[in-house]
Biopython code that builds the backbone (N, CA, C, O; Angstrom):
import numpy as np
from Bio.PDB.StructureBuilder import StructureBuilder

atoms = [
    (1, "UNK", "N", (-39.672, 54.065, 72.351)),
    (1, "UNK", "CA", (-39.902, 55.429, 72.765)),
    (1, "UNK", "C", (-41.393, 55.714, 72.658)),
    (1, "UNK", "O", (-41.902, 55.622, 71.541)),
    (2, "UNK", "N", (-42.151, 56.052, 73.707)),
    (2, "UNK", "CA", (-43.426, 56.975, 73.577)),
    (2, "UNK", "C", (-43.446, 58.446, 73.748)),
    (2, "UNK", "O", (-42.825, 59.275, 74.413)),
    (3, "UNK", "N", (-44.690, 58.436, 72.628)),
    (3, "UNK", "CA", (-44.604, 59.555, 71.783)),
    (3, "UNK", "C", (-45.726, 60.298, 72.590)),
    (3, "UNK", "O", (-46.135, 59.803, 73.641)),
    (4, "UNK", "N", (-46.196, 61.405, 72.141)),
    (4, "UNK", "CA", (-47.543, 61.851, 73.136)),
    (4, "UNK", "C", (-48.629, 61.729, 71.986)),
    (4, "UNK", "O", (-49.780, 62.143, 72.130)),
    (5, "UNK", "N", (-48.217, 61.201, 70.979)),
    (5, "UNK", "CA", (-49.534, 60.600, 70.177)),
    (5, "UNK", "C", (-49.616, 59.108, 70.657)),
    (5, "UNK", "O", (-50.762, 58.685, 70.806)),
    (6, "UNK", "N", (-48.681, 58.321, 70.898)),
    (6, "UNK", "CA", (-48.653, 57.050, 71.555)),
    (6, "UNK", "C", (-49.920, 57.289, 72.205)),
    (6, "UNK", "O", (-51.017, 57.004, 71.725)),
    (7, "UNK", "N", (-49.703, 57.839, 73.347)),
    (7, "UNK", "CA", (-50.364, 58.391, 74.485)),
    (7, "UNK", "C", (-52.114, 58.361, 74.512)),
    (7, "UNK", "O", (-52.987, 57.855, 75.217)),
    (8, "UNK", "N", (-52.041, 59.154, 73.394)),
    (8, "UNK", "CA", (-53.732, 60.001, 73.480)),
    (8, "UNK", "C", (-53.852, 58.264, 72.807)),
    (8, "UNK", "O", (-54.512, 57.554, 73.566)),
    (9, "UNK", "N", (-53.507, 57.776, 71.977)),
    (9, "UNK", "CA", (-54.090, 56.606, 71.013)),
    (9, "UNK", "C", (-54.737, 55.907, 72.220)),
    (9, "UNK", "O", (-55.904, 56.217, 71.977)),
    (10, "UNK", "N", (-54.799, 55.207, 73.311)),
    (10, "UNK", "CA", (-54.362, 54.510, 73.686)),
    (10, "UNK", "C", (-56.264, 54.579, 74.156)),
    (10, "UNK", "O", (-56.897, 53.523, 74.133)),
    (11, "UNK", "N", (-56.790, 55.565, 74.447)),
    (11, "UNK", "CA", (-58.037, 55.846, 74.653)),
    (11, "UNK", "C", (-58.643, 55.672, 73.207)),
    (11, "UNK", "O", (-59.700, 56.293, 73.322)),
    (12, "UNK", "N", (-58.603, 55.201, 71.928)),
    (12, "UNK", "CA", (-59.291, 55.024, 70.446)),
    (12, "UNK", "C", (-59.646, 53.794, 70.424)),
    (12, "UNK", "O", (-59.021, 52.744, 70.572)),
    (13, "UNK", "N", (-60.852, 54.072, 70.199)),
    (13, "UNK", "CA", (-61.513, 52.654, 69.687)),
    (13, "UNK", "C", (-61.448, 52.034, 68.550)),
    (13, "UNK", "O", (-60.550, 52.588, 67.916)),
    (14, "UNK", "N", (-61.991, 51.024, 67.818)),
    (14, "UNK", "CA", (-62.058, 50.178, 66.997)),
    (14, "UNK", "C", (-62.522, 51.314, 65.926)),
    (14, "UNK", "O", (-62.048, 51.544, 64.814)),
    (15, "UNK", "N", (-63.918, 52.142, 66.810)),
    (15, "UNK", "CA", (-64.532, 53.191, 65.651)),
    (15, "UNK", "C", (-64.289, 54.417, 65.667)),
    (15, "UNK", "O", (-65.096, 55.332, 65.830)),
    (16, "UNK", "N", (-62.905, 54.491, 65.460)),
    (16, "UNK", "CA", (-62.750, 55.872, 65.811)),
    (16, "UNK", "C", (-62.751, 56.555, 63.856)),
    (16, "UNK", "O", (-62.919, 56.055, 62.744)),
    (17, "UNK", "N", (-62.508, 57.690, 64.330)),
    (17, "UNK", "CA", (-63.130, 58.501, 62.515)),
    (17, "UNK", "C", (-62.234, 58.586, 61.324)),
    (17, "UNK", "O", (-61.122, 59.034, 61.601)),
    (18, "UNK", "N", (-62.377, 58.351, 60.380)),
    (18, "UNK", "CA", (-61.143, 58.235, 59.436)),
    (18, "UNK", "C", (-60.533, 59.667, 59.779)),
    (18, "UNK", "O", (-59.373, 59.564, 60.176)),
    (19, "UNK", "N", (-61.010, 60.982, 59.730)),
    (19, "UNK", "CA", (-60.403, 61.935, 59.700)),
    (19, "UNK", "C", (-59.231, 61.789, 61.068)),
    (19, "UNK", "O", (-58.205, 62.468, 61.019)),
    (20, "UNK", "N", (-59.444, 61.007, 62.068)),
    (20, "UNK", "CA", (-58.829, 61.285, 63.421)),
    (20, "UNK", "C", (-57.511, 60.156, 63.006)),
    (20, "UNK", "O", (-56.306, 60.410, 63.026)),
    (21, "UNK", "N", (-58.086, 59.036, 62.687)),
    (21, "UNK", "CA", (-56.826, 57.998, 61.529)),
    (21, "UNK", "C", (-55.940, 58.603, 60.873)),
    (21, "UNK", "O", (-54.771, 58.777, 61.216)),
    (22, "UNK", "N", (-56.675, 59.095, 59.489)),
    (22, "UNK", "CA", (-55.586, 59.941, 58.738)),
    (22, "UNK", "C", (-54.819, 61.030, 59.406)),
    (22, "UNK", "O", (-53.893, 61.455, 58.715)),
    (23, "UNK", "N", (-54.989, 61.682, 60.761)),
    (23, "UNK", "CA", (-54.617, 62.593, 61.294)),
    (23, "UNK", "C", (-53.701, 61.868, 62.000)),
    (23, "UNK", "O", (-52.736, 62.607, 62.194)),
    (24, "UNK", "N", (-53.527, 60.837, 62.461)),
    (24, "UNK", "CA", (-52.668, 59.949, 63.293)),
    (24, "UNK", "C", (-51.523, 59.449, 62.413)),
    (24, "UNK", "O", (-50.361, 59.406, 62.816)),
    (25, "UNK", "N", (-51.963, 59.021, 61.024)),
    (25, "UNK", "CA", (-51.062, 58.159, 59.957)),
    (25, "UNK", "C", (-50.063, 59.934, 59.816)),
    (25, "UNK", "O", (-48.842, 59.786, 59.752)),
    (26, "UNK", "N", (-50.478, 61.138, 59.784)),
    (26, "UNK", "CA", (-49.656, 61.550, 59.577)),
    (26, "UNK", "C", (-48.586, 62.196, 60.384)),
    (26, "UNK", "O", (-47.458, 62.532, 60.023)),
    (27, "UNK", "N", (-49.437, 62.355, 62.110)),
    (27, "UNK", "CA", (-48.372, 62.545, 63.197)),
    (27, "UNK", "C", (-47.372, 61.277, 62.912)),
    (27, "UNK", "O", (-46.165, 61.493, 63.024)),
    (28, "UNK", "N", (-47.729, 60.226, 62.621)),
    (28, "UNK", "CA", (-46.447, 59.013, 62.661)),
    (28, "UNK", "C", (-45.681, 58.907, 61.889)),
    (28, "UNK", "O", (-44.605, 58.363, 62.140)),
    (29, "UNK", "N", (-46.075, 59.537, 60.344)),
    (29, "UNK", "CA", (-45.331, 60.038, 59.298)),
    (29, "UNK", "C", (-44.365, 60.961, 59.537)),
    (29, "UNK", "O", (-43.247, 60.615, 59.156)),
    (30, "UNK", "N", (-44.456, 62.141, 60.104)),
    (30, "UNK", "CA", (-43.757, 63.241, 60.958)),
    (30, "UNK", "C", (-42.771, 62.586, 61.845)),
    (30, "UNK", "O", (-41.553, 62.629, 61.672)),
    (31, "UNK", "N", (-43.375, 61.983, 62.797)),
    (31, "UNK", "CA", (-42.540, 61.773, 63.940)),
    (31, "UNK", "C", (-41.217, 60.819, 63.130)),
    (31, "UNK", "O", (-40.098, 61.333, 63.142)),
    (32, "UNK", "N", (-41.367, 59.663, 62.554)),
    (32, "UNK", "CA", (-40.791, 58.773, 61.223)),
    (32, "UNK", "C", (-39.408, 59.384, 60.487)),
    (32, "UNK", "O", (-38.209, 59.108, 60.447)),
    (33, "UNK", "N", (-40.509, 60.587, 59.817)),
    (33, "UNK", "CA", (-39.112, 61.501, 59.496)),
    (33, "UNK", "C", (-38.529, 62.636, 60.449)),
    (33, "UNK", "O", (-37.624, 63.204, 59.838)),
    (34, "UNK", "N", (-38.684, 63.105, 61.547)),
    (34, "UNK", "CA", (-37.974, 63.909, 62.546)),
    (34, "UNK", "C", (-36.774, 62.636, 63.163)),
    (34, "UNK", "O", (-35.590, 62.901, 63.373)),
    (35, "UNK", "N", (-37.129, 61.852, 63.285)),
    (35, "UNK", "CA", (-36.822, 60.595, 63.631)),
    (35, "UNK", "C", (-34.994, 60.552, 62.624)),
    (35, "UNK", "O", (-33.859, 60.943, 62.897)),
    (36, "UNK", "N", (-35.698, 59.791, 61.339)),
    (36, "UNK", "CA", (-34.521, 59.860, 60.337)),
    (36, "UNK", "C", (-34.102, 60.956, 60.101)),
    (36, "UNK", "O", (-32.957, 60.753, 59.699)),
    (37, "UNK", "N", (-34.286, 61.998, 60.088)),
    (37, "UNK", "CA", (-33.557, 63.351, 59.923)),
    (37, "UNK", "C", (-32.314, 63.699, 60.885)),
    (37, "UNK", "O", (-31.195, 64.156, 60.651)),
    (38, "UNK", "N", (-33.110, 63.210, 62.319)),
    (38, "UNK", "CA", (-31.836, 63.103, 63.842)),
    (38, "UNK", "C", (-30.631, 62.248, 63.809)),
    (38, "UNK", "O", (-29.451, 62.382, 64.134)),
    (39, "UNK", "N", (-31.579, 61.049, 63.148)),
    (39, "UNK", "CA", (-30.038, 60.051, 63.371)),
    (39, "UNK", "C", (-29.374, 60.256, 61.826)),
    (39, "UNK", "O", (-28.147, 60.205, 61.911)),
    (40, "UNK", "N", (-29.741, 60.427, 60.737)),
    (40, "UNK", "CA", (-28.614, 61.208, 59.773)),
    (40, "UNK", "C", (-27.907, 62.369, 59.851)),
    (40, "UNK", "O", (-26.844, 62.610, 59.278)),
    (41, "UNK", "N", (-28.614, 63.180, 60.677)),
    (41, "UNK", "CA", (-27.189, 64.395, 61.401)),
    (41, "UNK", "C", (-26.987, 63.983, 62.541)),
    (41, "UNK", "O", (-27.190, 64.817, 63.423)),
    (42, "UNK", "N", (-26.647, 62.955, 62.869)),
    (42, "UNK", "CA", (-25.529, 62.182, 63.787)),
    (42, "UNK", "C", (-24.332, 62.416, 63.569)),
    (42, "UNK", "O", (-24.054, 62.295, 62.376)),
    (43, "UNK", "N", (-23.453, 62.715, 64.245)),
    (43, "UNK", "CA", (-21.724, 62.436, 63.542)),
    (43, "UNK", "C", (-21.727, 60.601, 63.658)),
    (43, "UNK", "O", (-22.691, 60.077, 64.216)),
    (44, "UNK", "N", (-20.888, 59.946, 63.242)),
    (44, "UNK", "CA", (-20.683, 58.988, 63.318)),
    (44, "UNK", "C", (-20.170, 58.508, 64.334)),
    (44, "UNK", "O", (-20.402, 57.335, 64.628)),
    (45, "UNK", "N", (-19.361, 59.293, 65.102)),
    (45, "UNK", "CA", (-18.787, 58.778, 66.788)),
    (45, "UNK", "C", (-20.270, 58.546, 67.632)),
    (45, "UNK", "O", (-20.161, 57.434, 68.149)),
    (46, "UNK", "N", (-21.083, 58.901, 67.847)),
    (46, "UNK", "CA", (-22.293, 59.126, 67.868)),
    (46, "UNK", "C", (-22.887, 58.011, 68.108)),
    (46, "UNK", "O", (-23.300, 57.384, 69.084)),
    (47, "UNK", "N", (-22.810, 57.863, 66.466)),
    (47, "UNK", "CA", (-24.082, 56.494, 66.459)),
    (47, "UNK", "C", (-22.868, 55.300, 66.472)),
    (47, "UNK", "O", (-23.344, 54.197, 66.205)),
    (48, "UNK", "N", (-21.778, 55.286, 66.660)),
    (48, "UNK", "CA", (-20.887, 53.915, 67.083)),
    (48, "UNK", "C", (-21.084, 53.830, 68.420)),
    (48, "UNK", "O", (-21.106, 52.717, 68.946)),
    (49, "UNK", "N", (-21.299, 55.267, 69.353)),
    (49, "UNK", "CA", (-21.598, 54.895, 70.679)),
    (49, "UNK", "C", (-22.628, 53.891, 70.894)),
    (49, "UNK", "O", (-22.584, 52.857, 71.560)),
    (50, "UNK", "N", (-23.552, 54.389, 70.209)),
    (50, "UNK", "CA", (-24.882, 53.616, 70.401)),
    (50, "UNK", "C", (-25.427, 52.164, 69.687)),
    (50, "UNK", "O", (-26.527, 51.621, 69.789)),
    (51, "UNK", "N", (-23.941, 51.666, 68.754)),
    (51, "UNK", "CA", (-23.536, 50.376, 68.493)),
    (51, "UNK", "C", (-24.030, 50.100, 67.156)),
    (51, "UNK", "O", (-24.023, 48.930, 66.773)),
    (52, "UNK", "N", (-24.431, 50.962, 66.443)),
    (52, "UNK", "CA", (-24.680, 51.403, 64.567)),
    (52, "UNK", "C", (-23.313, 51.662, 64.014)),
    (52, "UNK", "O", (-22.260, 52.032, 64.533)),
    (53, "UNK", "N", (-23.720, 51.303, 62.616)),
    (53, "UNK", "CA", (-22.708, 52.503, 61.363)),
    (53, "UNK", "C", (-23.345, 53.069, 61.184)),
    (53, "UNK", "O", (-24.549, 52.949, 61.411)),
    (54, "UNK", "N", (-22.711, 54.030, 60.639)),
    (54, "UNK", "CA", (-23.601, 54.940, 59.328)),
    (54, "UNK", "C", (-24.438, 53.947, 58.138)),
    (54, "UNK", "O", (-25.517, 54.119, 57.570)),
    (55, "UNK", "N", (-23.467, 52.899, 58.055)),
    (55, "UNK", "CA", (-23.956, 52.519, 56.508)),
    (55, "UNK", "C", (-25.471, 51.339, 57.087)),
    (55, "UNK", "O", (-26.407, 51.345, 56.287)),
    (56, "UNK", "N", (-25.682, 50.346, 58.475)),
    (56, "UNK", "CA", (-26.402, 50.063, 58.909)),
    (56, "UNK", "C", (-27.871, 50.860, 58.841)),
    (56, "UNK", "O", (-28.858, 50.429, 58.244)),
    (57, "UNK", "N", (-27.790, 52.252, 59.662)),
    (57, "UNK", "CA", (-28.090, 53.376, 59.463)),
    (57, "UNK", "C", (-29.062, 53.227, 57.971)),
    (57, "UNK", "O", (-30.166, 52.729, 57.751)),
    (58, "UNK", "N", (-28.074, 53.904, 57.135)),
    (58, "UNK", "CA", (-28.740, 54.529, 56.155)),
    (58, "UNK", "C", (-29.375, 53.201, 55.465)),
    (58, "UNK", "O", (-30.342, 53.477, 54.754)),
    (59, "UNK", "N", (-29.052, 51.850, 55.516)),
    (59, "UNK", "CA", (-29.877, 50.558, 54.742)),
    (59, "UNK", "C", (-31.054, 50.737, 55.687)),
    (59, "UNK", "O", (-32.031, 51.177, 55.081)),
    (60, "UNK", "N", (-31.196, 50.602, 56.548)),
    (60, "UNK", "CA", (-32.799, 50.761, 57.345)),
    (60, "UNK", "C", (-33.848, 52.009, 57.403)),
    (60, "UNK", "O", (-34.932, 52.058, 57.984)),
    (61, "UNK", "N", (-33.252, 52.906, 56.693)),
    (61, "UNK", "CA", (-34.222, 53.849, 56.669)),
    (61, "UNK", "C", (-34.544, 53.863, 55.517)),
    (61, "UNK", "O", (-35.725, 54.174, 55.362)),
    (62, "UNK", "N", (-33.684, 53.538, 54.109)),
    (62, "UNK", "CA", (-33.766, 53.117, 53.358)),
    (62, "UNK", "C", (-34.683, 51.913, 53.136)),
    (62, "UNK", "O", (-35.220, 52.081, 52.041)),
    (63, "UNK", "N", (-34.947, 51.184, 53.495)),
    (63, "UNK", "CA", (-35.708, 50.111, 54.084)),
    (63, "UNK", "C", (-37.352, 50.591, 53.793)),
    (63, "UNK", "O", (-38.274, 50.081, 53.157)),
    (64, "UNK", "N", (-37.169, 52.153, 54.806)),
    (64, "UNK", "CA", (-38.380, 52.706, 54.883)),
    (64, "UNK", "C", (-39.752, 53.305, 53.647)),
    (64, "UNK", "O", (-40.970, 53.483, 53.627)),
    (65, "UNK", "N", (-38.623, 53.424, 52.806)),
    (65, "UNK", "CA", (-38.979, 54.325, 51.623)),
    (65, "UNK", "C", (-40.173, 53.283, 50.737)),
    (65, "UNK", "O", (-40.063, 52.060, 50.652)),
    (66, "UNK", "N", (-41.248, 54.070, 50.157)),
    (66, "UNK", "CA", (-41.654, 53.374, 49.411)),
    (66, "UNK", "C", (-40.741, 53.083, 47.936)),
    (66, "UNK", "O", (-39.796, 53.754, 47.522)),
    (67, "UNK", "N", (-41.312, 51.949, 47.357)),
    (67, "UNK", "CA", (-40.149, 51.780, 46.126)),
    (67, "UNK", "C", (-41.067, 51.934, 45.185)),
    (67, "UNK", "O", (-42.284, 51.759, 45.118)),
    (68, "UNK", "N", (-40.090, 52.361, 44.351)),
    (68, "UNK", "CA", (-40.510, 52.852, 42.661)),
    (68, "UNK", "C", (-41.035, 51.887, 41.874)),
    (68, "UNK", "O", (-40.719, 50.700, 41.793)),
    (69, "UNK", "N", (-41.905, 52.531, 41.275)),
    (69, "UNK", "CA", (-42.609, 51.281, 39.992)),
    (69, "UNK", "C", (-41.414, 51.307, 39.103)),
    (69, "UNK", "O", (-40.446, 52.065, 39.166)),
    (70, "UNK", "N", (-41.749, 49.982, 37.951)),
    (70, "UNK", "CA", (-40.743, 50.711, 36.787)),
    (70, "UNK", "C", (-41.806, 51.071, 36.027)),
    (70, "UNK", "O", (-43.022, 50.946, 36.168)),
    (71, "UNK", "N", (-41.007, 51.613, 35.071)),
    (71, "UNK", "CA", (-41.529, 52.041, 34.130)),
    (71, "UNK", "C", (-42.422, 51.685, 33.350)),
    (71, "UNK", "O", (-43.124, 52.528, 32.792)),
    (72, "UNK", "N", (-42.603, 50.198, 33.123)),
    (72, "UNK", "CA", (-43.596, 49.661, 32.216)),
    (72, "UNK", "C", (-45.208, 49.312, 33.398)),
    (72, "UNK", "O", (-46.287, 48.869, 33.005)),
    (73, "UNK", "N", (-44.990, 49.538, 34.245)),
    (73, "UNK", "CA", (-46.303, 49.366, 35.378)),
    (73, "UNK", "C", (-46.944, 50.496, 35.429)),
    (73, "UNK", "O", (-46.648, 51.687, 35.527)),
    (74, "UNK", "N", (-48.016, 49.781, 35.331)),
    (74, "UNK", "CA", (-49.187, 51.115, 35.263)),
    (74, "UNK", "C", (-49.565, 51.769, 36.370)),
    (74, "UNK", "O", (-49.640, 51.092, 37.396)),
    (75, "UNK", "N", (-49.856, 53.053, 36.438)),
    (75, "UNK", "CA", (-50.208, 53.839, 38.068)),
    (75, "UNK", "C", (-50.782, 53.167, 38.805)),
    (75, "UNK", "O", (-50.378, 52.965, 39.950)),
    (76, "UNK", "N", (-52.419, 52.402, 38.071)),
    (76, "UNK", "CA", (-53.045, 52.131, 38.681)),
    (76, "UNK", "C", (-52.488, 50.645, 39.445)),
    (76, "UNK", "O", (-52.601, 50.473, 40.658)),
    (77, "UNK", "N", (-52.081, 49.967, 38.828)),
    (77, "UNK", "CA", (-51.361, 48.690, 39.583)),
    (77, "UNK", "C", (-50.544, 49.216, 40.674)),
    (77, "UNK", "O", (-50.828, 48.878, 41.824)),
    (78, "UNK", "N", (-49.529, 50.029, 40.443)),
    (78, "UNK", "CA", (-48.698, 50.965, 41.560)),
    (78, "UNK", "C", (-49.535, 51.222, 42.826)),
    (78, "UNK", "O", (-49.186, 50.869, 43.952)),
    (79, "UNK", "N", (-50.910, 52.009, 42.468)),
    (79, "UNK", "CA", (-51.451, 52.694, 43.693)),
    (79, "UNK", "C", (-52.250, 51.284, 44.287)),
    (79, "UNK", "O", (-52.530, 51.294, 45.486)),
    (80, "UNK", "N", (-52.578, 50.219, 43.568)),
    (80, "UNK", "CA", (-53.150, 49.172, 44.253)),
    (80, "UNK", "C", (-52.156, 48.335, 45.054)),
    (80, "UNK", "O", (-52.416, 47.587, 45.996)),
    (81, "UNK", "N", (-50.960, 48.604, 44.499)),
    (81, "UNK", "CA", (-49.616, 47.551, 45.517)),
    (81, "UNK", "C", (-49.082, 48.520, 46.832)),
    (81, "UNK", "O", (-48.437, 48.199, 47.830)),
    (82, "UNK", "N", (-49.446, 49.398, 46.543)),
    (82, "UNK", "CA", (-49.049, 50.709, 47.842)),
    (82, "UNK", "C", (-50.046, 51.119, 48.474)),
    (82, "UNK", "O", (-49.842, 51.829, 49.459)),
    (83, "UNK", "N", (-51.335, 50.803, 48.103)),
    (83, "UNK", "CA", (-52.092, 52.152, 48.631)),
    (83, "UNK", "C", (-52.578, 50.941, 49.777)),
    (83, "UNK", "O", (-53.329, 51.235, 50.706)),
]
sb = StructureBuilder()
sb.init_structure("model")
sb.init_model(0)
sb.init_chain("A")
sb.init_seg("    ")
for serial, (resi, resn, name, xyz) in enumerate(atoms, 1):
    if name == "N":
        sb.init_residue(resn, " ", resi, " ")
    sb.init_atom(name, np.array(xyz, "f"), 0.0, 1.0, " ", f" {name:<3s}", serial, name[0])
structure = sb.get_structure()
């Protein structure tokens, strides 16, 4: 599916500005979750049309999520394995 941020990207260069980046990382963040929000208020007749389960479904968006430190890991190791 294209998006109309797809779109405009398509004219960005190599140097384009962090502010216009971070502004992009978060239209795709948005679009990501409008995205998973649609197909979890799916009924399930729904998304069998379209050849999913539910439970398929929810492991791949799940998929999406960042994962939790445990407990004994320090932030800073955390924000260096994520960031």
């Amino acid at each position: 599916m294209t998006t109309k941020t797809d779109t405009a990207r398509t004219s960005m260069s190599s140097k384009t500005s962090f502010w216009l980046r971070a502004l992009n990382w978060v239209a795709d963040r948005d679009a990501a979750y409008r995205s998973a929000q649609k197909l979890r208020s799916m009924p399930d007749e729904r998304l069998e049309d379209m050849g999913i389960t539910r439970e398929q479904t929810e492991m791949k968006l799940d998929q999406r999520k960042p994962r939790k430190a445990r407990s004994n890991t320090s932030h800073k190791l955390v924000a260096h394995k994520f960031g």
